[in-house]
C-alpha positions as CSV (number, residue, x, y, z in Angstrom):
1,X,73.6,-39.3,-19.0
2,X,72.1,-41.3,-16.1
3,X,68.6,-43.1,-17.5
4,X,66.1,-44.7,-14.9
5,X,63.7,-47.0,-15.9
6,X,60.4,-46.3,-14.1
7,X,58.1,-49.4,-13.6
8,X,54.7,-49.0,-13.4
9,X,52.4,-49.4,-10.0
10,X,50.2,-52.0,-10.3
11,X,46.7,-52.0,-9.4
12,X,46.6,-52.6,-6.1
13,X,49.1,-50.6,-4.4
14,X,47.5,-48.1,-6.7
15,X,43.6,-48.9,-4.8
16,X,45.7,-49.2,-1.6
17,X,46.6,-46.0,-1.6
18,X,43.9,-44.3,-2.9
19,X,41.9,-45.8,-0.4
20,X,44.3,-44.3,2.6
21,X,44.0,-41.2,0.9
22,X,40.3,-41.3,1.0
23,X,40.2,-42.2,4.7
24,X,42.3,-39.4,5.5
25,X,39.8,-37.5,3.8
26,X,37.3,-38.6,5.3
27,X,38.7,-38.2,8.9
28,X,39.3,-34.6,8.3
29,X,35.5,-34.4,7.1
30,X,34.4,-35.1,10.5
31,X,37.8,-33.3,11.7
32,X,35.8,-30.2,10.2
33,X,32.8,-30.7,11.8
34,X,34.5,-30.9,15.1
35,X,36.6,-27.6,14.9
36,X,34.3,-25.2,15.9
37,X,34.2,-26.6,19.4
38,X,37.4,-25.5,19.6
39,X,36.1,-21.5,19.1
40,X,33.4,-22.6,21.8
41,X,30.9,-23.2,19.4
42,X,28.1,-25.4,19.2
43,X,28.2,-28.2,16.5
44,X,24.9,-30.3,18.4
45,X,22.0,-29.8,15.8
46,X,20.5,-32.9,16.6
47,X,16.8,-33.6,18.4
48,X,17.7,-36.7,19.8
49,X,17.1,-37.0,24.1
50,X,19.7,-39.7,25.1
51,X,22.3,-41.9,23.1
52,X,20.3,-45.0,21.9
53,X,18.6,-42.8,19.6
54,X,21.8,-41.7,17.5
55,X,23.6,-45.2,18.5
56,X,22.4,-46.4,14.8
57,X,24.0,-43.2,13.0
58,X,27.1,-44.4,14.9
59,X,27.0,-47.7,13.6
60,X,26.7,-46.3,10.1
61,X,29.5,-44.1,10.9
62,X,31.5,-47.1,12.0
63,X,30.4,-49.1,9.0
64,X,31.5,-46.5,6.6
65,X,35.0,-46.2,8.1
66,X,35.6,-49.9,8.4
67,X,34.1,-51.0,5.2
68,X,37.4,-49.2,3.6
69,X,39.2,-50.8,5.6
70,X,38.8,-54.2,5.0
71,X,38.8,-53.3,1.2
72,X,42.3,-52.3,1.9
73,X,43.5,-55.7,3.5
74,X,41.4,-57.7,1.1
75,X,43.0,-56.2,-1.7
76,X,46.4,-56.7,-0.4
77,X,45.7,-60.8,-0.3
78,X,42.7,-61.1,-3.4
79,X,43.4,-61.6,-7.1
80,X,40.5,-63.2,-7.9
81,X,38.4,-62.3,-10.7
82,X,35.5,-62.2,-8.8
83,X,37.2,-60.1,-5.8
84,X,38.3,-57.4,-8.0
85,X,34.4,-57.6,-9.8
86,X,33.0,-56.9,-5.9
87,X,35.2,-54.6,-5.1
88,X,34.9,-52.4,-8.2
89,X,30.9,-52.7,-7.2
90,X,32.2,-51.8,-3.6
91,X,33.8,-48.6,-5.0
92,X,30.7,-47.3,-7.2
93,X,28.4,-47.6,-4.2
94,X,30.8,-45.1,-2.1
95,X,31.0,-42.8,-4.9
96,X,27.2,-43.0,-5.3
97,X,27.1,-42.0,-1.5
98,X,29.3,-39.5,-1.4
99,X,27.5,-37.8,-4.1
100,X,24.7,-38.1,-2.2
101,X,26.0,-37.1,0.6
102,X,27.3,-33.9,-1.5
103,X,23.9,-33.0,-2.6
104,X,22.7,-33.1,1.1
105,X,25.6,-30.8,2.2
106,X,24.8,-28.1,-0.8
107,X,20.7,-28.4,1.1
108,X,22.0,-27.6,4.6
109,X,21.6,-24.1,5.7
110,X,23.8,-22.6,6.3
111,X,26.2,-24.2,3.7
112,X,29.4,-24.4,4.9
113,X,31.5,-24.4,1.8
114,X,34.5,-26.0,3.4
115,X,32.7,-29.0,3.6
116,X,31.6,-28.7,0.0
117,X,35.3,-28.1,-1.2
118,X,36.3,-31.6,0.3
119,X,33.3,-33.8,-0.2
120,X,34.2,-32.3,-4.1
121,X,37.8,-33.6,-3.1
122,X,36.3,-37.1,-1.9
123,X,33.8,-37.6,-4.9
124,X,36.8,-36.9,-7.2
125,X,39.0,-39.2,-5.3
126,X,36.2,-42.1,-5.5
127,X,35.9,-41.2,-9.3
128,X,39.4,-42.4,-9.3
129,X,39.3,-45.5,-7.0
130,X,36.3,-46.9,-9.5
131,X,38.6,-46.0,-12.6
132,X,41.6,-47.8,-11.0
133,X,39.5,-50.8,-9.8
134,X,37.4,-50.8,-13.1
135,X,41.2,-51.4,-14.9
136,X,42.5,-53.6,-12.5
137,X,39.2,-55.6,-12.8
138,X,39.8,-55.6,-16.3
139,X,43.7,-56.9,-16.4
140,X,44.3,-60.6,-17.2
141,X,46.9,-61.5,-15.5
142,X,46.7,-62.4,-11.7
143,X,49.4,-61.6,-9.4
144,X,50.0,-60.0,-6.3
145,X,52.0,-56.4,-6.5
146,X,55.4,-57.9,-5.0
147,X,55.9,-60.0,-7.3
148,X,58.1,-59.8,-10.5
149,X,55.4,-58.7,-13.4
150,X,58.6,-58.8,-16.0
151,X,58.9,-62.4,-15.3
């Protein structure tokens, strides 16, 4: 009998990829927003008259994408104790907004329940990047995920 030995993933190739996940998420959120323009249907609902008025939801829109993104670099070089304490903040204000941003979607009329269904998805997902990052937060010893932890 052949026995293999698993070894456990450590925190932050767990946050790593949790984050990815989330992204991807994320992407298809506005993926779904998209795809009725390919029906040739109308997804402009907005009253702005020219660009500069919905340049700063863009920005937001950036932000939101790219904050993630720099989590995910800055946890694959960061061990420090007070890293891992702002990111595990960083992760409880994006679960904060995407339940927010939940709530909003269930006040939209009409409600499109696809939407719902993955913003659930995403909110459940951020549930688990704040559990991850609240245990690797908590872990005493510092080191980076390639290297030897048996050592």
């Amino acid at each position: 009998m052949i026995t293999q030995t698993r070894t456990a993933i450590p925190h932050p190739v767990k946050i790593i990829i949790l984050w990815l996940v989330f992204l991807l998420g994320l992407l298809f959120h506005t993926d779904l927003g998209l795809m009725p323009l390919f029906h040739d249907l109308s997804v402009a609902e907005s009253q702005a008259k020219d660009i500069a008025e919905v340049t700063p939801i863009f920005w937001a829109m950036l932000g939101f994408f790219v904050l993630p993104m720099f989590a995910i670099v800055a946890t694959l070089f960061l061990d420090s104790k007070r890293y891992r304490k702002l990111h595990f903040g960083f992760t409880i204000l994006y679960t904060v907004s995407n339940f927010l941003h939940l709530l909003a979607d269930l006040l939209v009329s009409p409600i499109l329940w696809y939407q719902i269904f993955l913003m659930l998805i995403l909110f459940v997902l951020g549930l688990l990047i704040n559990l991850v990052s609240f245990q690797w937060m908590k872990e005493q010893n510092h080191s980076q995920p390639w290297e030897n932890r048996a050592a």
